[in-house]
Short mmCIF file of the C-alpha atoms (twelve columns), coordinates in Angstrom:
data_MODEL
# 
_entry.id   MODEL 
# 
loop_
_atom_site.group_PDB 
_atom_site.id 
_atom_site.type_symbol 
_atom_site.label_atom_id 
_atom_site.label_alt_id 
_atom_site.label_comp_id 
_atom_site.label_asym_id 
_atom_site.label_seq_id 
_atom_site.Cartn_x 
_atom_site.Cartn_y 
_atom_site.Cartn_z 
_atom_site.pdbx_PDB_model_num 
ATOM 1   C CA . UNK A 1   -14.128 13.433  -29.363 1 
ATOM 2   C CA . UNK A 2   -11.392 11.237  -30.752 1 
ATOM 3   C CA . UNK A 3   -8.304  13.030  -32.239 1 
ATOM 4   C CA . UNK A 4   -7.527  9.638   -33.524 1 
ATOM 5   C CA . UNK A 5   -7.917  5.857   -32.905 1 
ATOM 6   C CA . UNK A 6   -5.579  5.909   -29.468 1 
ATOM 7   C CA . UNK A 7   -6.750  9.755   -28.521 1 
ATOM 8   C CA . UNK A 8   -9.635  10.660  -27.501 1 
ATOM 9   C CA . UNK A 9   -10.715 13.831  -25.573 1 
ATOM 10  C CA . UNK A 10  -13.373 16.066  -23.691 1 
ATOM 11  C CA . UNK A 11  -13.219 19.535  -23.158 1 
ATOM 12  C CA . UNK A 12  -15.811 22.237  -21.284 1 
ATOM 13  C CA . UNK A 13  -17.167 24.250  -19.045 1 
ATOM 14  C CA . UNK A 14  -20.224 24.459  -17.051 1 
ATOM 15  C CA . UNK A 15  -21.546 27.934  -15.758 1 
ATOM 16  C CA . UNK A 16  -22.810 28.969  -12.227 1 
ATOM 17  C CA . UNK A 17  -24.803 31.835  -11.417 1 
ATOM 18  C CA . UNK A 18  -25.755 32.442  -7.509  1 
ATOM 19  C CA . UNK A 19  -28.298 34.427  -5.906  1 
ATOM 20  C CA . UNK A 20  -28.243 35.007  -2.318  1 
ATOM 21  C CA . UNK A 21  -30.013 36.856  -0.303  1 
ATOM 22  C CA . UNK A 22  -29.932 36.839  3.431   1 
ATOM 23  C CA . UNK A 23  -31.586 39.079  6.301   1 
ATOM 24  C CA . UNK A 24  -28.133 41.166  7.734   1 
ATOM 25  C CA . UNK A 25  -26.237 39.947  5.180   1 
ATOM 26  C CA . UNK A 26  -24.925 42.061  1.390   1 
ATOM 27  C CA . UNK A 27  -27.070 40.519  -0.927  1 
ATOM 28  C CA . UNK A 28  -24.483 39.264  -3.984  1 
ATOM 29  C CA . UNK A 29  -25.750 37.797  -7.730  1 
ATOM 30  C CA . UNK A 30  -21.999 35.907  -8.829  1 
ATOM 31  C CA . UNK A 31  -21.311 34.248  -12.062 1 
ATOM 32  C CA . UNK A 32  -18.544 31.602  -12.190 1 
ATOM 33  C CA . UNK A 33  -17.017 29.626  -14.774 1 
ATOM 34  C CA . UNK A 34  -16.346 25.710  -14.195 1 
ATOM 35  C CA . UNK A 35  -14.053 24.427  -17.053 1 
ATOM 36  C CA . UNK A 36  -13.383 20.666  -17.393 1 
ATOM 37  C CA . UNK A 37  -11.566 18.325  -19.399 1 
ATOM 38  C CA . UNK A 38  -10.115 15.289  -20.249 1 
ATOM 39  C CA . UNK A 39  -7.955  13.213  -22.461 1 
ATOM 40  C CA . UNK A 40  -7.531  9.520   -22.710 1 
ATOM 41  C CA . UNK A 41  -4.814  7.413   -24.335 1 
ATOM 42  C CA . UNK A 42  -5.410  3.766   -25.415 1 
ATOM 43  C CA . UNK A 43  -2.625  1.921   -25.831 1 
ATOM 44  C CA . UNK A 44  -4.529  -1.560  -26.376 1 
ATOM 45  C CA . UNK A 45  -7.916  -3.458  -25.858 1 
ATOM 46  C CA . UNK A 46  -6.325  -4.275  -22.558 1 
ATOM 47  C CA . UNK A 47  -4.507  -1.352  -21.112 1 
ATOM 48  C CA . UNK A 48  -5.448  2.723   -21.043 1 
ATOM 49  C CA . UNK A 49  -4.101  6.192   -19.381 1 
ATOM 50  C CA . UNK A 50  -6.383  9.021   -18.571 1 
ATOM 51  C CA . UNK A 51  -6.020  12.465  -17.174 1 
ATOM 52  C CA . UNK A 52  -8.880  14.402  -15.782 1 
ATOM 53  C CA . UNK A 53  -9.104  18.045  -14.457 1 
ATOM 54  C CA . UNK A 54  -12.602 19.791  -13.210 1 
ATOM 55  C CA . UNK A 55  -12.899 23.167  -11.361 1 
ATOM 56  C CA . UNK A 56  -15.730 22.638  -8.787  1 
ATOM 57  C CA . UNK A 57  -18.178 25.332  -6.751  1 
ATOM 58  C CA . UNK A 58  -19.136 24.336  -3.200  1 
ATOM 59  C CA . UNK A 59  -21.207 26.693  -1.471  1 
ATOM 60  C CA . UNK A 60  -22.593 27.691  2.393   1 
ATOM 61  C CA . UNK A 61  -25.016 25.546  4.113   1 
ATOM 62  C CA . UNK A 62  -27.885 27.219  5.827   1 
ATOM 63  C CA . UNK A 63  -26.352 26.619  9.180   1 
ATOM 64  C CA . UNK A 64  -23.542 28.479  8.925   1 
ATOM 65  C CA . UNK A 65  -25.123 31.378  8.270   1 
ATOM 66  C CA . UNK A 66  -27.123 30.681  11.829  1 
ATOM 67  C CA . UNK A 67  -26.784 34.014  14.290  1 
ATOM 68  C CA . UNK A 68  -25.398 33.188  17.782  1 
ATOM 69  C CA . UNK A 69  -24.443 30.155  19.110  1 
ATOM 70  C CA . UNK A 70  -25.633 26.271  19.074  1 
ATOM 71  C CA . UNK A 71  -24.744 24.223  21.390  1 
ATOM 72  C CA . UNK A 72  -23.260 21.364  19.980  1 
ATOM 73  C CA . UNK A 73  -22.442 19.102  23.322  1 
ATOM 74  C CA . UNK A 74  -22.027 19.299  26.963  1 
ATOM 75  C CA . UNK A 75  -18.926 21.997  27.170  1 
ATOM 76  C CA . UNK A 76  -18.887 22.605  22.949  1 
ATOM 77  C CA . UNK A 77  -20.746 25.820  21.582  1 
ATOM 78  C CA . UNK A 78  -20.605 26.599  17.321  1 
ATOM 79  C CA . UNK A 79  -20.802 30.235  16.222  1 
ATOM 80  C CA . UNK A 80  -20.195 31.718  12.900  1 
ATOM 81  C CA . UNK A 81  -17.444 34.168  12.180  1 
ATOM 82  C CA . UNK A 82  -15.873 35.901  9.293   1 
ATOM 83  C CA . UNK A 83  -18.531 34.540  6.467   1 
ATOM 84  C CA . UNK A 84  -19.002 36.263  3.448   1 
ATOM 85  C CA . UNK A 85  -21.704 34.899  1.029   1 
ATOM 86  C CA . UNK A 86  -19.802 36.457  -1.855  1 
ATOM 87  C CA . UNK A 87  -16.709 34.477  -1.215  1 
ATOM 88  C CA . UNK A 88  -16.375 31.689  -3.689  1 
ATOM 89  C CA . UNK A 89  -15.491 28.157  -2.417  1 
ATOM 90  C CA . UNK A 90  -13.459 26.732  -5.395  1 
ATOM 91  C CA . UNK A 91  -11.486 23.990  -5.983  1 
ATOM 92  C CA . UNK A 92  -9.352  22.292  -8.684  1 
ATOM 93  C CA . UNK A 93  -9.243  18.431  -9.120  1 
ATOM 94  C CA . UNK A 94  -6.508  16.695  -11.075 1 
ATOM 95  C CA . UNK A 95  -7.252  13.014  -11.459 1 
ATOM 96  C CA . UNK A 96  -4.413  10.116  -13.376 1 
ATOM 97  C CA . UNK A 97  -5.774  7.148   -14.392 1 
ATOM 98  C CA . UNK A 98  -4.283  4.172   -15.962 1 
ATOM 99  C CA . UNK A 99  -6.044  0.173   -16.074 1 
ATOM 100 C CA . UNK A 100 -4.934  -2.922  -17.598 1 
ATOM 101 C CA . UNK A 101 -6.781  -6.363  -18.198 1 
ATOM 102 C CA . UNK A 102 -5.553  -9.648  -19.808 1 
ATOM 103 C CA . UNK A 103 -8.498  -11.972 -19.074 1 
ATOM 104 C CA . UNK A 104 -5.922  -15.061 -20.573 1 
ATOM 105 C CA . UNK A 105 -3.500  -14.578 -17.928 1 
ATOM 106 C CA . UNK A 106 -6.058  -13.790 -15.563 1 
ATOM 107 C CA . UNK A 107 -4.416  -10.478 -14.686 1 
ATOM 108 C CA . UNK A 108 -5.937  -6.908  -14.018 1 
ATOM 109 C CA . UNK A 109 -4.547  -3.662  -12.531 1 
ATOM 110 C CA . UNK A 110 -5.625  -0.412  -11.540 1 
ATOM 111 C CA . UNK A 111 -4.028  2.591   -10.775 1 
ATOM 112 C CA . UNK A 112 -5.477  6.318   -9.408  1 
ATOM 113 C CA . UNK A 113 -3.506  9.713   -8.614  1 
ATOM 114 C CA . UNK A 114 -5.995  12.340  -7.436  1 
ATOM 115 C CA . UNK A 115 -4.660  16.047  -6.260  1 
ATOM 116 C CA . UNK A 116 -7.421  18.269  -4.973  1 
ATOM 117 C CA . UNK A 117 -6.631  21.987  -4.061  1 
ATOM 118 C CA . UNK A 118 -9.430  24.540  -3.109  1 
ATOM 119 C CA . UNK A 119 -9.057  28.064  -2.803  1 
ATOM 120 C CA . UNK A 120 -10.738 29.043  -0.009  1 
ATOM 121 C CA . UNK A 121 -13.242 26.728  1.950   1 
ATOM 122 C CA . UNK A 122 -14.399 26.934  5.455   1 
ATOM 123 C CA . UNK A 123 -12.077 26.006  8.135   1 
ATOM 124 C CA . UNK A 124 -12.476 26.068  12.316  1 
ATOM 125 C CA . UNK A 125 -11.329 28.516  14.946  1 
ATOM 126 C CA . UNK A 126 -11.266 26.804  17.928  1 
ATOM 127 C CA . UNK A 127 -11.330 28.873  21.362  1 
ATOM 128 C CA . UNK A 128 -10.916 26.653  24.953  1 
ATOM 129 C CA . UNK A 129 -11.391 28.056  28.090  1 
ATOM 130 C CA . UNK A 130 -11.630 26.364  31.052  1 
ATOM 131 C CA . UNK A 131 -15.878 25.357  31.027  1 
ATOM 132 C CA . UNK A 132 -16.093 25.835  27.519  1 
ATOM 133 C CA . UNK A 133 -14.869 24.984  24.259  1 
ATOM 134 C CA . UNK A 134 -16.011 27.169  21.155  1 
ATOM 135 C CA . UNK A 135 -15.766 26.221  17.568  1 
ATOM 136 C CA . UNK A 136 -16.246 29.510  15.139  1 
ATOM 137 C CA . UNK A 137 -16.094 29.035  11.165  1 
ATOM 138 C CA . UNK A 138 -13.788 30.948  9.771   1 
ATOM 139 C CA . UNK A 139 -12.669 31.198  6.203   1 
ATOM 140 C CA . UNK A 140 -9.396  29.157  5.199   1 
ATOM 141 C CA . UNK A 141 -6.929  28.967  2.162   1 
ATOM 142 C CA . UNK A 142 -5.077  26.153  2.746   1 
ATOM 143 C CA . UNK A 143 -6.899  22.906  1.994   1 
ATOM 144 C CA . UNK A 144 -5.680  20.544  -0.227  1 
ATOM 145 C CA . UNK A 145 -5.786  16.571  -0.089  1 
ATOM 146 C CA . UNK A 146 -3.895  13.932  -2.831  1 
ATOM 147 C CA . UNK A 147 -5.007  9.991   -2.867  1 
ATOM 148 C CA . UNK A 148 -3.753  7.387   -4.405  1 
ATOM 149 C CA . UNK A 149 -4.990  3.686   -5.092  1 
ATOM 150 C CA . UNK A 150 -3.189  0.869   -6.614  1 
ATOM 151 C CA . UNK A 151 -4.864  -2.210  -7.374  1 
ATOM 152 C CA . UNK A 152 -3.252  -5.704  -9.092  1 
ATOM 153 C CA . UNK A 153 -5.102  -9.162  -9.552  1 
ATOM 154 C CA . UNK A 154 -3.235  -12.363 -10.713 1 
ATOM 155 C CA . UNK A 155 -5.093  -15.752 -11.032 1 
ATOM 156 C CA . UNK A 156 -2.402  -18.647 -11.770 1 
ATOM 157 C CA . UNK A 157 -3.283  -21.003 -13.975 1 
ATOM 158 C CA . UNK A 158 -0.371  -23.782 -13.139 1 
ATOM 159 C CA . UNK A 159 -1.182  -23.839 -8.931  1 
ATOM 160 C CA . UNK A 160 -4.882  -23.725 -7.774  1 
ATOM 161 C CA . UNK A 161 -4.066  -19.935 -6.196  1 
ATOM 162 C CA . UNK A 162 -4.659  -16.472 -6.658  1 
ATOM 163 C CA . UNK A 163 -2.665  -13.149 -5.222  1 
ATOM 164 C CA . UNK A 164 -4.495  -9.561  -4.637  1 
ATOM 165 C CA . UNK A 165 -2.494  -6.907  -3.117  1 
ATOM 166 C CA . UNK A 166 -4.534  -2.984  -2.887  1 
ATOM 167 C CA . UNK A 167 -2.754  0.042   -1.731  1 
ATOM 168 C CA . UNK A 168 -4.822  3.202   -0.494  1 
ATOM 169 C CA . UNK A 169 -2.460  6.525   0.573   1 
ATOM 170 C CA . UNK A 170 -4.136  9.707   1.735   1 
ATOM 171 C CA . UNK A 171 -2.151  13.089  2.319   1 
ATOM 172 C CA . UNK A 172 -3.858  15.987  3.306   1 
ATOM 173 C CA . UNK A 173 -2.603  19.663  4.638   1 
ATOM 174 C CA . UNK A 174 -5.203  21.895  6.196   1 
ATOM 175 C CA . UNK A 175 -5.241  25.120  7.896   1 
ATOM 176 C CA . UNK A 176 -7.280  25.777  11.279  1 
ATOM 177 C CA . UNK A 177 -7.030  28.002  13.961  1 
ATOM 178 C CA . UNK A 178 -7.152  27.891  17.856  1 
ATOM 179 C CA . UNK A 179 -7.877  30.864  19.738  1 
ATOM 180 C CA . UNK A 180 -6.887  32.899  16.692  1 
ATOM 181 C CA . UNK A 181 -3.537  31.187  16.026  1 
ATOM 182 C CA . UNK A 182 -3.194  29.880  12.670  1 
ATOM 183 C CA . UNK A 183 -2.130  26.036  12.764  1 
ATOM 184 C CA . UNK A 184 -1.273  23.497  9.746   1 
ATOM 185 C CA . UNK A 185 -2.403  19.804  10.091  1 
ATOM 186 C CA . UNK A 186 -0.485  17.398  8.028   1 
ATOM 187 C CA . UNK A 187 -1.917  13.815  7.920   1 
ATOM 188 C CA . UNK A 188 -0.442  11.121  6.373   1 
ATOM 189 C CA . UNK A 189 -2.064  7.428   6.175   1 
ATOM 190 C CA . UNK A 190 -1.343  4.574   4.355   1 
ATOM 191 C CA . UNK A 191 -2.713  0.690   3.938   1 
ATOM 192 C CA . UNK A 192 -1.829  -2.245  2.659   1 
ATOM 193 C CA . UNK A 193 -3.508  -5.271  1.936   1 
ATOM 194 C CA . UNK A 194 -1.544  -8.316  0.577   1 
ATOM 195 C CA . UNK A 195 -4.323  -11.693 0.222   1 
ATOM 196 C CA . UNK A 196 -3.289  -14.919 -1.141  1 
ATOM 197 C CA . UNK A 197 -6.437  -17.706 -1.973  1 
ATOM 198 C CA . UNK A 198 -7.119  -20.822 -3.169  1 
ATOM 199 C CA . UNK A 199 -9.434  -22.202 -5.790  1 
ATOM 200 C CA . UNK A 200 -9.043  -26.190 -5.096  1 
ATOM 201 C CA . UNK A 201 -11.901 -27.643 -7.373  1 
ATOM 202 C CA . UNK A 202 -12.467 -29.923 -4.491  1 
ATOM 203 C CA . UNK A 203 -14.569 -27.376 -1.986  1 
ATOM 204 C CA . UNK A 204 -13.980 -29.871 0.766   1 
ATOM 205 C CA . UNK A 205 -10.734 -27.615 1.802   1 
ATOM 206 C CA . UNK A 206 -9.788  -24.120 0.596   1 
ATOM 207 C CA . UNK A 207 -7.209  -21.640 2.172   1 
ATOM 208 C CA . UNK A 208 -6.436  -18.164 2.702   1 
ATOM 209 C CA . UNK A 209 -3.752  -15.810 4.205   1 
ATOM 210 C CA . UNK A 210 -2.319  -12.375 4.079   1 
ATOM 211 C CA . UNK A 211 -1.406  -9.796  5.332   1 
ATOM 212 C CA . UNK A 212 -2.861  -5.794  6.362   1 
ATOM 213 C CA . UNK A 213 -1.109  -3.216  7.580   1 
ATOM 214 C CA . UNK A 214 -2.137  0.524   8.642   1 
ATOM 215 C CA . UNK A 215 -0.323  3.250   9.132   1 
ATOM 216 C CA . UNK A 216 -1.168  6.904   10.491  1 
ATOM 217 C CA . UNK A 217 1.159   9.934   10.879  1 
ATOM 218 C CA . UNK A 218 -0.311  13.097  11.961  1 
ATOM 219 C CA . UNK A 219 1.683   16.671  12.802  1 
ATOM 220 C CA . UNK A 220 0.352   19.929  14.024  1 
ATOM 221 C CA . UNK A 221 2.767   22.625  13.509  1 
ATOM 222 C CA . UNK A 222 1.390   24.848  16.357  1 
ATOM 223 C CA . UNK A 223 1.983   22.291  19.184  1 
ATOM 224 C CA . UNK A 224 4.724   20.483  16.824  1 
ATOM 225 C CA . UNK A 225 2.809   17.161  18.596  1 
ATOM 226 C CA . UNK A 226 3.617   14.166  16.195  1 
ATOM 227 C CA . UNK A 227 0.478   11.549  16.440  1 
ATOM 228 C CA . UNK A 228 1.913   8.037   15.149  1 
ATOM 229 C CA . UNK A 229 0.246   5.115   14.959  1 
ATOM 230 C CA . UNK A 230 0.030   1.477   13.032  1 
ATOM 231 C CA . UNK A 231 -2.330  -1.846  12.985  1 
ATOM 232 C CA . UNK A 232 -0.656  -4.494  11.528  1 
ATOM 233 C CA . UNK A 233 -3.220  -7.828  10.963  1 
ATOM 234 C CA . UNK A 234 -1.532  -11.332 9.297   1 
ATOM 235 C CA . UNK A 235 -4.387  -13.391 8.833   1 
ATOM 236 C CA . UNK A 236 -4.975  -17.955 8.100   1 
ATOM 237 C CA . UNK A 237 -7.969  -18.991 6.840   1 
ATOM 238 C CA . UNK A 238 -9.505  -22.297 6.372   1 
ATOM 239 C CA . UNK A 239 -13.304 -23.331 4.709   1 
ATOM 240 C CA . UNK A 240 -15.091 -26.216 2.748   1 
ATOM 241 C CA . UNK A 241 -18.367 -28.005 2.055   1 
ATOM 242 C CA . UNK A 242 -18.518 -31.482 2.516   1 
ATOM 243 C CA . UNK A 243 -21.471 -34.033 2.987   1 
ATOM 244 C CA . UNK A 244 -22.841 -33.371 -0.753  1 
ATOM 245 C CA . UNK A 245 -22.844 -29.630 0.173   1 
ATOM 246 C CA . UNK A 246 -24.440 -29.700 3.541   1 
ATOM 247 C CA . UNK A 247 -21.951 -29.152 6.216   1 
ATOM 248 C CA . UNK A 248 -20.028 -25.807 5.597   1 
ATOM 249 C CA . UNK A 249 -17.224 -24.580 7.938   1 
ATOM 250 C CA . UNK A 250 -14.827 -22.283 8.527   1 
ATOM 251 C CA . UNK A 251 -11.647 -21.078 10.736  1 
ATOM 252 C CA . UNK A 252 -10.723 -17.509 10.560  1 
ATOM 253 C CA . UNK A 253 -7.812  -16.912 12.443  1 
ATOM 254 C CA . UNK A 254 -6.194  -12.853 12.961  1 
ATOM 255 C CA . UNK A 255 -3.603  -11.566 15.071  1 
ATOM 256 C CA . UNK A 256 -3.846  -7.865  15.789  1 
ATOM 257 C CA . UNK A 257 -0.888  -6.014  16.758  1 
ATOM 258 C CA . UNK A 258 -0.488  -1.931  17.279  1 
ATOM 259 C CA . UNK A 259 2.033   0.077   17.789  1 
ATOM 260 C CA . UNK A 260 1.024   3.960   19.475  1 
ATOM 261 C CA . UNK A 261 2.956   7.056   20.458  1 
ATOM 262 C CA . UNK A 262 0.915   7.459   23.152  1 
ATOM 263 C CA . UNK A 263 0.443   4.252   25.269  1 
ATOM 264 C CA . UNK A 264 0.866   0.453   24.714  1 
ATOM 265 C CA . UNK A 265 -1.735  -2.268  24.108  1 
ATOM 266 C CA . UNK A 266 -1.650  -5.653  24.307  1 
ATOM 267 C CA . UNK A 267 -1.948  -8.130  20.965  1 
ATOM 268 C CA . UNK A 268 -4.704  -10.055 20.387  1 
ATOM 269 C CA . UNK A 269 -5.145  -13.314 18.665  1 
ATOM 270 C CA . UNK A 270 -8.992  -14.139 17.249  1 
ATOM 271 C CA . UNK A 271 -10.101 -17.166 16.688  1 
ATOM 272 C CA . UNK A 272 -13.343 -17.431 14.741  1 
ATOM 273 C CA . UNK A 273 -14.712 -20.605 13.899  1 
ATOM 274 C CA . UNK A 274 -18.063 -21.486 12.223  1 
ATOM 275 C CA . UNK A 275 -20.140 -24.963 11.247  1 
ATOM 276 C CA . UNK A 276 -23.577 -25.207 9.651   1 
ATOM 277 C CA . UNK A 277 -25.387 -27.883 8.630   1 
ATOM 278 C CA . UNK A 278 -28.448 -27.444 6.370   1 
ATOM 279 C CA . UNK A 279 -31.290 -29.772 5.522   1 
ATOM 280 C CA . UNK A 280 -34.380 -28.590 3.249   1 
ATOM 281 C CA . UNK A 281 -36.084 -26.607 5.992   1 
ATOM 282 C CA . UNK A 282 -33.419 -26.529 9.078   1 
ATOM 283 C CA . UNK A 283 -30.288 -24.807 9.463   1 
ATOM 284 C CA . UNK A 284 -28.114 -25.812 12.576  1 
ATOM 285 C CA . UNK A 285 -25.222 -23.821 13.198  1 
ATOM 286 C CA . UNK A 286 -22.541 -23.255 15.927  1 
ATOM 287 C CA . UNK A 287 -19.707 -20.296 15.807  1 
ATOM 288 C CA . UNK A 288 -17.832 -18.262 17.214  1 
ATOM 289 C CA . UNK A 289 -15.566 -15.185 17.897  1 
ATOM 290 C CA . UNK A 290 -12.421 -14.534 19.914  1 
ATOM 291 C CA . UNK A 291 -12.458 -17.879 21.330  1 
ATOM 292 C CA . UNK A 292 -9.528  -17.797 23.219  1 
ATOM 293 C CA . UNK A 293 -10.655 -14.501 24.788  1 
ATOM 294 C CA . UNK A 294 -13.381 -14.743 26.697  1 
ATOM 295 C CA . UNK A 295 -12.918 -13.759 29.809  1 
ATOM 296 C CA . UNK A 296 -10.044 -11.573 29.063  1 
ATOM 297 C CA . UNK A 297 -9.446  -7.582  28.563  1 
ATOM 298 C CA . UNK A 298 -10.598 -6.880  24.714  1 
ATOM 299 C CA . UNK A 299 -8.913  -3.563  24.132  1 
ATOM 300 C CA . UNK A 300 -8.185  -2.037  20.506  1 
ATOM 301 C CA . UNK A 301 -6.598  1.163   19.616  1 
ATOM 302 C CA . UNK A 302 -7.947  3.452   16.747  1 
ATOM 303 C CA . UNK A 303 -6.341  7.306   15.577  1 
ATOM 304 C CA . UNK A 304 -8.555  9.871   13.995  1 
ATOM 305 C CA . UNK A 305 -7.845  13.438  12.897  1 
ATOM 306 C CA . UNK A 306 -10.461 16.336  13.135  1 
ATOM 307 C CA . UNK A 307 -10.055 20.043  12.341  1 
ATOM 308 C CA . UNK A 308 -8.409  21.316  15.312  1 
ATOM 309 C CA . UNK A 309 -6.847  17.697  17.044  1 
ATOM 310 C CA . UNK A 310 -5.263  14.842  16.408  1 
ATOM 311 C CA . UNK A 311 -6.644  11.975  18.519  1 
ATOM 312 C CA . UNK A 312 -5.502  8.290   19.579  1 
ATOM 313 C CA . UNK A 313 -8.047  6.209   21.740  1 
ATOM 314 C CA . UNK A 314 -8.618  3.036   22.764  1 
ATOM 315 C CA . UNK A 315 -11.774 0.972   23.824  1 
ATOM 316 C CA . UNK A 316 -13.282 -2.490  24.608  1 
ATOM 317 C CA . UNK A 317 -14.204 -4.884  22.056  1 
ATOM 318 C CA . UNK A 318 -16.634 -7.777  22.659  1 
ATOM 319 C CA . UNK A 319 -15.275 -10.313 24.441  1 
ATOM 320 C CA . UNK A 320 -15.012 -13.564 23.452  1 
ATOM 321 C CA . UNK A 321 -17.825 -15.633 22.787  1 
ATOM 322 C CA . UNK A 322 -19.852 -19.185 21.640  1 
ATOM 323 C CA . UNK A 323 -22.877 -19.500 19.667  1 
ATOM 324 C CA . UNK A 324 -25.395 -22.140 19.126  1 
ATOM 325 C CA . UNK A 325 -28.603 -22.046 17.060  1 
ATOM 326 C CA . UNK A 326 -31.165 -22.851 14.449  1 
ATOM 327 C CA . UNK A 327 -32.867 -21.284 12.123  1 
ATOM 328 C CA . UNK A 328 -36.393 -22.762 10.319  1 
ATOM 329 C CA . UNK A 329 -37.328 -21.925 6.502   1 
ATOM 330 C CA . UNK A 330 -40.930 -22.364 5.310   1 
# 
């Protein structure tokens, strides 16, 4: 609905009505309301804002109203605990928007702000002993997560180049439990990705470089254990067709350097080059990966969060290696 030519709007709700009914557990018949809405402003043909909001219903799986235990792995064991089919699982999304395209200067940019808070959802007791580990589901009120993205595109029209630079940030605050203690995860990640191209009309030689870096900061308040870690990747590029299209190569060239709380790792520079020639039935090719590495130690580092740990790791990545082939058409 438009309010006027710049306004326009949405406004609603949507109406849930849930029967369950269980062997040993209350039977419950629940009617919710889901309003949503929305409201854009244009401000031109090339730019907009929008706000968003939508109250959401998620509801049990079958499994986790499974009696006893499963065993998930060699020393973990899931059981249910403290589920009530009558308990709603609700959550409110706020979403910003905002865009802007000028195709003559070649320029675009997006932007996203999305908050998401439910009011109860279904959260993790964890309970270790020493030959065991047991993970119970248990009913939580803290969950809430905000994103944001930011987007920009410029194409110059003066120097054969174009810049793209993205932005991704993720917060999120959740309860869990281990053996019965309530704990707060905080996690906090960020990226950044900063490219710069070339658009030669010649395709004989084109170039590329940037830059990506990745950040992770993770806090449990229970063990007060701060989990910190960052990949940072500057990259050089090189490609072209020559011989009337027929030879293509390439050089793709990225240094990857992290920095851990928890133990060091060396850098590691990969080399990746590529040829192929192709004929009308024939393709001969030759490439490669982590040329200078071959024989050596591949290791990368990687950081994850789950409900009840914050984890760093390491682990082998394929070595270096050569490749030389062909492949036939018919």
């Amino acid at each position: 609905m438009s309010i006027t030519e710049k306004i326009r709007f949405s406004l609603g709700s949507d109406v849930n009505y849930n029967v369950a009914e269980l062997t040993n557990f209350s039977n419950s018949n629940n009617a919710t309301f889901l309003p949503f809405a929305s409201v854009n402003y244009i401000f031109s043909k090339k730019s907009n804002l929008g706000f968003s909001f939508k109250r959401s219903l998620s509801s049990y799986t079958l499994n986790q109203f499974i009696k006893g235990n499963v065993i998930n792995d060699y020393r973990t064991v899931l059981t249910n605990n403290s589920l009530f089919n009558n308990t709603f699982l609700l959550s409110n999304q706020f979403s910003l928007n905002y865009s802007y395209s000028n195709f003559d200067k070649n320029l675009n940019a997006f932007f996203n702000l999305m908050y998401n808070k439910k009011d109860n959802n279904i959260g993790v007791n964890t309970i270790i002993d020493n030959n065991n580990t047991y993970s119970q589901n248990k009913l939580i009120s803290l969950d809430n997560t905000a994103y944001m993205l930011f987007v920009v595109d410029k194409k110059f029209k003066n120097i054969p180049f174009g810049i793209n630079f993205q932005t991704i940030t993720s917060l999120l605050k959740k309860e869990n439990f281990t053996n019965y203690v309530s704990n707060q995860i905080e996690s906090y990640q960020t990226k950044y990705d900063l490219s710069i191209n070339s658009y030669f009309k010649n395709n004989d030689f084109n170039i590329g470089f940037g830059l990506s870096i990745s950040n992770s900061n993770s806090i449990s308040t229970l063990s007060a254990i701060s989990n910190k870690f960052q990949k940072t990747i500057p990259y050089l590029n090189f490609n072209g067709l020559v011989l009337k299209d027929k030879l293509s190569w390439e050089l793709k060239n990225y240094y990857y350097k992290y920095s851990t709380t928890n133990f060091s790792i060396k850098n590691i520079l990969d080399i990746r080059p590529k040829i192929t020639y192709k004929t009308k039935n024939f393709n001969y090719y030759v490439s490669g990966g982590n040329v200078l590495n071959i024989k050596e130690d591949n290791s990368k580092a990687k950081s994850s969060n789950a409900d009840s740990f914050v984890e760093q790791s390491y682990f082998n990545s394929l070595s270096g290696y050569v490749n030389v082939g062909i492949s036939v058409s018919f």
